[in-house]
C-alpha positions in Angstrom: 0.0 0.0 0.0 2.8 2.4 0.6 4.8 2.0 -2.4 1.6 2.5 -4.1 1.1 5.5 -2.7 4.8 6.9 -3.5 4.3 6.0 -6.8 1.1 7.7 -7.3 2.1 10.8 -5.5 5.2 10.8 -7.9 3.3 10.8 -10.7 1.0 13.8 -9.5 4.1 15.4 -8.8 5.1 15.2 -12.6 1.9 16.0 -14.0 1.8 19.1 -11.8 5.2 20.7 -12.2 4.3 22.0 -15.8 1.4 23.6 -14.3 3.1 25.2 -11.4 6.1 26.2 -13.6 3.9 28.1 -16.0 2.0 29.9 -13.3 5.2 31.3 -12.1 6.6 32.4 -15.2 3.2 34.1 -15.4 3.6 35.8 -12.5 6.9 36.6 -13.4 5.6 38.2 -16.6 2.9 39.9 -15.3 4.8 41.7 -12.5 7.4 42.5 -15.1 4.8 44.7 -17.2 5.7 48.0 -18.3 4.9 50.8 -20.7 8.1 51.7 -22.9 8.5 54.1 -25.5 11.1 53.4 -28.3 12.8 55.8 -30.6 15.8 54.8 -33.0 17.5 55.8 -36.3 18.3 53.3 -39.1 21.5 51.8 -38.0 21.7 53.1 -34.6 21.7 51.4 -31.4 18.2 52.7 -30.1 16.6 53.8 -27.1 14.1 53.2 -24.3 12.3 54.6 -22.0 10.2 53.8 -19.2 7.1 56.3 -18.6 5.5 57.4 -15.4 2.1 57.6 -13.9 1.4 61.6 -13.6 -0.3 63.0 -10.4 -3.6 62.8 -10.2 -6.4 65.8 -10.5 -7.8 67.7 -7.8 -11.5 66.5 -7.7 -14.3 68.4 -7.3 -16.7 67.5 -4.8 -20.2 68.8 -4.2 -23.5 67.1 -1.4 -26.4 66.1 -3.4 -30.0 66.5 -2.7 -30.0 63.3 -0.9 -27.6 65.0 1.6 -25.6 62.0 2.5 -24.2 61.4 -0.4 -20.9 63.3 -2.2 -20.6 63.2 -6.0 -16.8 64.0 -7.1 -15.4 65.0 -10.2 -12.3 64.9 -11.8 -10.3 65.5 -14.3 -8.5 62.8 -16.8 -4.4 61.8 -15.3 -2.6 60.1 -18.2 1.1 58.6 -18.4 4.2 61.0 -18.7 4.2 59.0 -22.7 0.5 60.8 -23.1 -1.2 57.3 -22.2 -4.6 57.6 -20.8 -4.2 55.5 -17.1 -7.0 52.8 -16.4 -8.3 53.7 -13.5 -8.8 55.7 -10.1 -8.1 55.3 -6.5 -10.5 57.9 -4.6 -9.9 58.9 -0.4 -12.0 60.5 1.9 -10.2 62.7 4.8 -11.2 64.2 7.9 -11.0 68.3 7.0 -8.9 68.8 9.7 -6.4 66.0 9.1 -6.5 62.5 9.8 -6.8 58.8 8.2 -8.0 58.4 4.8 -11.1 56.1 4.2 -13.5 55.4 1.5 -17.9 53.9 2.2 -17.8 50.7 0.4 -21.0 51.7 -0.7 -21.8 53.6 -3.5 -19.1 53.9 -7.0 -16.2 54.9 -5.1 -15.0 52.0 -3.7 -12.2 50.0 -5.5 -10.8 51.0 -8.7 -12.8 53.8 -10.5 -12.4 53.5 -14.8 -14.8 56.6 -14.8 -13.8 60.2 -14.0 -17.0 61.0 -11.5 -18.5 58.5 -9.0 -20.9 58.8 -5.7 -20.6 57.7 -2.1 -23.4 56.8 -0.7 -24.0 56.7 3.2 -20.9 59.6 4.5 -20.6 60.1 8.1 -21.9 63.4 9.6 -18.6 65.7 9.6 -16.4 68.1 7.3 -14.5 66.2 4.4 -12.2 66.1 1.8 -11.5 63.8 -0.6 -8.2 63.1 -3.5 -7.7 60.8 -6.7 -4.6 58.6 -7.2 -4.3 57.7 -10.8 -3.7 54.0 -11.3 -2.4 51.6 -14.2 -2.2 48.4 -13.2 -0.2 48.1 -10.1 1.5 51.2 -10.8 0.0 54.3 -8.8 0.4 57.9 -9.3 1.0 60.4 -7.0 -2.4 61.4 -5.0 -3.8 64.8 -6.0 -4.1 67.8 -4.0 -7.5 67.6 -1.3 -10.4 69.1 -3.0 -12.3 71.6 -1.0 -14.5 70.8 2.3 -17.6 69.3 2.2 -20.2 69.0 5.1 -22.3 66.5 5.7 -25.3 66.4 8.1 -26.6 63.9 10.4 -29.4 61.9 9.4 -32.6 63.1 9.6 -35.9 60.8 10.4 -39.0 61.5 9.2 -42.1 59.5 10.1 -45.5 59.8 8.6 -48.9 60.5 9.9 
């Protein structure tokens, strides 16, 4: 029974080392991405260089009629090669300093592809928010903080 076992596990061993091979070179590859830009002359020995991710635009932020909610704005980052980046990493800060945090609710969370989004359920206090321009992995510097915004607490209704 046991040198049945040592051979099957040998066998499972060969059948999964191509496998676990190519998910490294993968890997590998994947972490290796880059933008380059090439420029070269007939007969010469060429050039290359790697571009940048550029800082990213102050936003604009403004409470909407819902009055828990912030819509922000911004303008579009692109690479220092004139590349428009893939995406957007949005922060929410205390206005008078303090952690950065972002509601999972709402468009704001995560990786933004768009250049507005909405977050939904703020806490009652003065804000200010900034963008980080993102390709892949690769992040750009974080903007400037936009102006403050104030939120309210919560108001309850009931109906007669």
């Amino acid at each position: 029974m046991a040198r049945f076992l040592g051979v099957a596990l040998r066998a499972a061993a060969r059948r999964l080392t191509p496998v676990v091979v190519a998910t490294i070179l993968a890997g590998s590859a994947a972490t290796a991405w880059a933008f380059w830009t090439t420029s070269s002359a007939s007969g010469s020995s060429g050039a290359a260089t790697a571009a940048t991710v550029n800082q990213g635009a102050t936003p604009s932020v403004t409470l909407t009629s819902i009055g828990r909610e912030v819509s922000l704005s911004w303008g579009a980052s692109t690479l220092s090669n004139g590349t428009a980046v893939t995406g957007y990493l949005v922060k929410r800060y205390p206005a008078g300093g303090g952690v950065a945090t972002i509601s999972p609710i709402g468009t704001c969370s995560g990786t933004v592809a768009s250049l507005s989004c909405v977050e939904d359920d703020v806490p009652p206090g003065n804000w200010k928010y900034t963008i980080t321009p993102s390709v892949g992995s690769w992040k750009g510097s974080e903007s400037l903080l936009s102006g403050i915004v104030s939120v309210g607490a919560a108001k309850y209704t009931t109906a007669l």
